[in-house]
C-alpha positions in Angstrom: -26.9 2.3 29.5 -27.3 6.3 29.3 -27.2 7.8 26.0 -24.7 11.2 26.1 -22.2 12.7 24.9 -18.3 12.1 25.7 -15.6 15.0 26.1 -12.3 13.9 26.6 -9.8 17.2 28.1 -7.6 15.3 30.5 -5.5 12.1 30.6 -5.1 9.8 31.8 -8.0 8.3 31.6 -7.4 4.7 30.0 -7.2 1.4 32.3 -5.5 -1.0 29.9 -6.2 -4.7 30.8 -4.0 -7.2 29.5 -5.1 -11.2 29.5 -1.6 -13.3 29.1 -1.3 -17.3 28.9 2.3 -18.4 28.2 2.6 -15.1 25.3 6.2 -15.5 24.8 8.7 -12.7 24.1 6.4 -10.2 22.2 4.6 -9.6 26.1 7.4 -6.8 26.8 7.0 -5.4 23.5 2.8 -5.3 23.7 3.4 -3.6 27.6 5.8 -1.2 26.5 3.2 0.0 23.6 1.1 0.9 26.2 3.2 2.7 28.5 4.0 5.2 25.3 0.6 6.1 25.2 0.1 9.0 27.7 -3.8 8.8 28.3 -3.2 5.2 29.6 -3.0 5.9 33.3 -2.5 1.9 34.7 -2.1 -1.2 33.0 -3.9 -4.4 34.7 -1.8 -7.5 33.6 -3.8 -11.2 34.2 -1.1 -13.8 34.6 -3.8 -17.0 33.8 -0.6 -18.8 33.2 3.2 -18.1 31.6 7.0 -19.5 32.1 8.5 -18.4 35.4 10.2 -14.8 35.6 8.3 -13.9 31.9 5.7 -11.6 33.2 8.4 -9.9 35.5 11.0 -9.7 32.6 8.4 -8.1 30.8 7.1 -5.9 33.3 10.8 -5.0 34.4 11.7 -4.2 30.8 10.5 -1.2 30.3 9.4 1.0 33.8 8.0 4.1 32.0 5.0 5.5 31.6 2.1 3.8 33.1 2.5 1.6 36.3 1.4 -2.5 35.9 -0.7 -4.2 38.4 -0.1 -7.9 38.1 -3.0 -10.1 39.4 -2.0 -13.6 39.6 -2.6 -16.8 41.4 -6.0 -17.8 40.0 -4.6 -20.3 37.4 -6.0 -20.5 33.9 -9.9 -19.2 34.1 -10.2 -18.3 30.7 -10.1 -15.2 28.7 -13.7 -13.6 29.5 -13.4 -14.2 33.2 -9.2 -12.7 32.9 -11.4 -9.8 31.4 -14.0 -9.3 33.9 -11.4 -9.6 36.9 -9.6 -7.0 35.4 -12.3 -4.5 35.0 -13.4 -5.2 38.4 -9.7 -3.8 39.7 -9.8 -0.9 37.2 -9.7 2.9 38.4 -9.9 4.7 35.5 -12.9 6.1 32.9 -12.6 4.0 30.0 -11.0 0.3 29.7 -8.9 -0.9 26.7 -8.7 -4.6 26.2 -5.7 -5.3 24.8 -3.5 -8.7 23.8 -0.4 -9.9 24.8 0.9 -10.3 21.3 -0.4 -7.0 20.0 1.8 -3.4 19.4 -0.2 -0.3 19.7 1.0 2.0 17.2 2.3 5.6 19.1 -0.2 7.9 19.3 -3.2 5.5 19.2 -4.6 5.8 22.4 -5.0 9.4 21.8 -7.0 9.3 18.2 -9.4 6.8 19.8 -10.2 8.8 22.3 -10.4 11.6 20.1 -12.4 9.6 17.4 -14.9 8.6 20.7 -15.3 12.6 21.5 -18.1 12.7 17.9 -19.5 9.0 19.4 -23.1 9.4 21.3 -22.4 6.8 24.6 -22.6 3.5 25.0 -20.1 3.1 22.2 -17.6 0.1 22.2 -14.9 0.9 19.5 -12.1 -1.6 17.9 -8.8 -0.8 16.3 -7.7 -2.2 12.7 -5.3 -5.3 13.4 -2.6 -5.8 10.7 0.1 -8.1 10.1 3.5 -6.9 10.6 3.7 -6.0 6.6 0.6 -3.8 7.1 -2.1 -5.9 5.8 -5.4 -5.8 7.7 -6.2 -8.9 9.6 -8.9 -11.5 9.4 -11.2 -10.4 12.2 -10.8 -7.1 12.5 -14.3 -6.6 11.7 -16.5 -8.8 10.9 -20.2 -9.1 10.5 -22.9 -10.4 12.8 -22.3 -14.2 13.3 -25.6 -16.2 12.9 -26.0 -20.2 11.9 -26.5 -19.3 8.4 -23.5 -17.1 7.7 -22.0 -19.7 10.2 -23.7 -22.5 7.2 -22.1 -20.4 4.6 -18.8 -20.9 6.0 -18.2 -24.6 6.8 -20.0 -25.2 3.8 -18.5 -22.8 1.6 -21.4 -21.9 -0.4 -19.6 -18.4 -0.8 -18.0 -19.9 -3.8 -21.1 -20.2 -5.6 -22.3 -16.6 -5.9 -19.7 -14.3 -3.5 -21.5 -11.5 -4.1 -24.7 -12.6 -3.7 -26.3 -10.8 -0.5 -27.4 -14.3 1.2 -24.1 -15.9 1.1 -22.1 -12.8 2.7 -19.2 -13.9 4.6 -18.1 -13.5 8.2 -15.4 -11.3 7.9 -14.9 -8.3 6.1 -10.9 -8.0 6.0 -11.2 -8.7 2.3 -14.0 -5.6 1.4 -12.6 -2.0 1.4 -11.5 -0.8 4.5 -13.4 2.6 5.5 -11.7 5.6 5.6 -12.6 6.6 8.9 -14.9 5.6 12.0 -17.7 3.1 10.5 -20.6 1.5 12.0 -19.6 -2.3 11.9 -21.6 -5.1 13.5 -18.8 -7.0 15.4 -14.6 -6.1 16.3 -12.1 -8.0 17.7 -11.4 -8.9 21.4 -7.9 -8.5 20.5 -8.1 -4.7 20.9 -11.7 -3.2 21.7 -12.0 0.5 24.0 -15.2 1.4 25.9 -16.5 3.0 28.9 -16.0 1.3 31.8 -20.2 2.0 32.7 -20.7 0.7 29.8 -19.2 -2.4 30.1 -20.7 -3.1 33.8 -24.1 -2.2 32.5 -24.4 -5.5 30.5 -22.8 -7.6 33.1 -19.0 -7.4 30.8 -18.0 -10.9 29.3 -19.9 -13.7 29.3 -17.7 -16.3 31.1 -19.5 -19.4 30.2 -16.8 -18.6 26.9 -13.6 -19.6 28.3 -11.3 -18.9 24.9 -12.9 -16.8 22.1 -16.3 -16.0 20.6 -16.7 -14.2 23.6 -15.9 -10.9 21.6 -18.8 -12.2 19.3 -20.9 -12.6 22.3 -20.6 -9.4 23.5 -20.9 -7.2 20.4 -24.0 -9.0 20.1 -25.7 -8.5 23.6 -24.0 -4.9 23.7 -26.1 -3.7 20.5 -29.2 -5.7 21.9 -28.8 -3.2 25.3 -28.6 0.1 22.9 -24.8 0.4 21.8 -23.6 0.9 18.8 -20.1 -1.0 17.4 -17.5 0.9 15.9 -14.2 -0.4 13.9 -11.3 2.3 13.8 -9.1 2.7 10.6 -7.4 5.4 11.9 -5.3 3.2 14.3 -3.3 0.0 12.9 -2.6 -2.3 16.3 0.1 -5.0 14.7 -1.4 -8.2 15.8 1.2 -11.3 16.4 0.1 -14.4 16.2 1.1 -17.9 16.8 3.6 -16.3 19.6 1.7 -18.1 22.7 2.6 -21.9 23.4 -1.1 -22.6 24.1 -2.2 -26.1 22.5 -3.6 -24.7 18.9 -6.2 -28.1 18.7 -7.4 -27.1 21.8 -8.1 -23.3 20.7 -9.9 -24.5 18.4 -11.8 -26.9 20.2 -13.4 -24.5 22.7 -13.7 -22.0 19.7 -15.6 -24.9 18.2 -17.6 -25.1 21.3 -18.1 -21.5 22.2 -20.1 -21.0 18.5 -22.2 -23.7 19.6 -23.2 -22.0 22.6 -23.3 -18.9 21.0 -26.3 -20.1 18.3 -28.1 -21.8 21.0 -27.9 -18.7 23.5 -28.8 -16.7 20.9 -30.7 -18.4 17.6 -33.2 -20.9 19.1 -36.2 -19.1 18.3 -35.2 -17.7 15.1 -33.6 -21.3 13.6 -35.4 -24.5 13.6 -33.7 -26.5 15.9 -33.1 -29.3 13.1 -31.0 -27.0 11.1 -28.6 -25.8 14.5 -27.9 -29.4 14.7 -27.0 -29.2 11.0 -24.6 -26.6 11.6 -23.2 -28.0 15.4 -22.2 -31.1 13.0 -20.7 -29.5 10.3 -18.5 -27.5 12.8 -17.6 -30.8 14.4 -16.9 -31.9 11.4 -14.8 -29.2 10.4 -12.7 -29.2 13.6 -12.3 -33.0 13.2 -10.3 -32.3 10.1 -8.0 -30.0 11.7 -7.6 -32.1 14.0 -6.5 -34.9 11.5 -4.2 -32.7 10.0 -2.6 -31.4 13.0 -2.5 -35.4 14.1 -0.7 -35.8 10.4 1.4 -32.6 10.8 2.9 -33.9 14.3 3.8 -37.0 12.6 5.7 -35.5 9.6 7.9 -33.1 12.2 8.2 -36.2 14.8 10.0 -37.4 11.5 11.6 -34.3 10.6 10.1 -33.8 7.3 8.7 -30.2 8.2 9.4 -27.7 10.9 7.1 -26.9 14.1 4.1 -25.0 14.2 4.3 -21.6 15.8 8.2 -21.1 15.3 7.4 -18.1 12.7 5.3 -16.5 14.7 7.8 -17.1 17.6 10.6 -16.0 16.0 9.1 -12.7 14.5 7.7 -11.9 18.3 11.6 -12.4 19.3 12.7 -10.3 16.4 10.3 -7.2 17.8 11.8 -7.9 21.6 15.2 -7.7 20.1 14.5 -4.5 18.3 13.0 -3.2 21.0 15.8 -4.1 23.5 18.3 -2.3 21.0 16.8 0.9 21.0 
């Protein structure tokens, strides 16, 4: 990776890449977004998987501004692979993961291109993701993950001294946002901007990671190869969630697994194995109880005593399709 400058004169020069699996309505909204944004030249949509007619709907909603390449066919292969697949089939300078259920504000492509232009390459930057009401989002930026800070978490040993260096937690959502482009250890996958050499030169994602930690992965490896990681408070992406169908004990399965894989990629020779086991169990553990409350909370709805998970976040990505449709 070659450490330069940037200068950014022309658009477009953004390749937007788009991973969907069953999104829902918000899709149309999230593609639109991008179309506004001028310096976006194509959008690369990877169907892994969605109702039939959705992608084309939202495709077909909106035709201006950027055209949308839809590559399709190759079933469900994960996120990281959906994100290497559509780097490999992008044309332009600098690549823009984006998610299905996110909005990017208007002008945002712009201002990170401009933020990039003061940025010595390889930089990888990431956008602050808020809830619809504005408030910054767990993940946007987050710290380096290790097994301790991992330790910290399922343990909760936060609560003994929060502000005690050693038990520091994972993400930073809670801390004072920076007022402009800060140094920050890892972003999210849910919107992250690079160059597209950049992201070749370290081989992109790491597809042993089929749903998330992959971001985690990669903000790791791309500071080991000489980059430096960047989080953005200058542009708010609105982050949906709970919009896709996709089986939430299952998310958090392989999010359970991916850690695991990340520590023992990583973390062997700086943990004692012993104490990697300790924290592979007490992520187990922690998943099991999910899982037990999902288990409970399936019962309680089969018997009508409480309503199904996702319909918020359903109904609010419907509510921003309507909006959008009235305009």
């Amino acid at each position: 990776m070659n450490g330069r400058g940037v200068s950014m004169l022309t658009a477009p020069k953004i390749t937007a890449i788009v991973i969907s699996y069953f999104t829902g309505p918000v899709l149309a909204r999230s593609i639109a977004s991008l179309r506004e944004q001028a310096e976006i030249g194509e959008i690369i949509l990877i169907d892994n998987g969605n109702f039939a007619g959705a992608v084309a709907a939202a495709v077909e909603e909106n035709t201006v501004g950027a055209p949308v390449q839809v590559i399709s066919g190759q079933g469900n292969i994960g996120f990281a692979a959906a994100c290497n697949l559509g780097a490999a089939s992008a044309r332009h300078e600098y690549l823009l993961f984006f998610n299905p259920d996110a909005v990017m504000p208007a002008g945002g492509a712009e201002r990170m291109l401009k933020d990039a232009e003061s940025l010595t390459r390889p930089w990888l930057m990431g956008a602050k993701l808020v809830d619809p009401d504005g408030t910054e989002q767990q993940g946007s930026r987050r710290e380096t993950l290790t097994p301790w800070r991992a330790f910290v978490e399922a343990s909760r040993l936060y609560k003994l001294a929060p502000h005690h260096p050693y038990f520091r937690r994972f993400n930073l959502h809670a801390q004072e946002c920076p007022q402009d482009v800060a140094p920050t250890p890892t972003i999210s996958g849910a919107c992250f901007f690079l160059h597209r050499e950049d992201y070749a030169a370290i081989d992109g994602m790491d597809e042993r990671y089929f749903l998330h930690v992959e971001d985690v992965d990669f903000c790791l490896r791309f500071a080991n190869a000489g980059g430096a990681v960047y989080f953005n408070p200058n542009v708010s992406v609105i982050h949906f969630k709970s919009s896709s169908r996709a089986n939430p004990v299952k998310i958090e399965a392989r999010k359970t697994a991916g850690v695991i894989r990340y520590f023992s990629t990583h973390f062997t020779d700086a943990y004692p194995q012993p104490f990697l086991w300790l924290v592979a169990g007490l992520l187990w553990l922690s998943f099991g109880l999910l899982f037990v409350r999902r288990a409970v909370g399936k019962i309680l709805r089969l018997a009508g005593i409480c309503a199904r998970t996702g319909v918020h976040g359903i109904a609010r990505a419907r509510a921003i399709s309507a909006r959008r449709s009235s305009r």
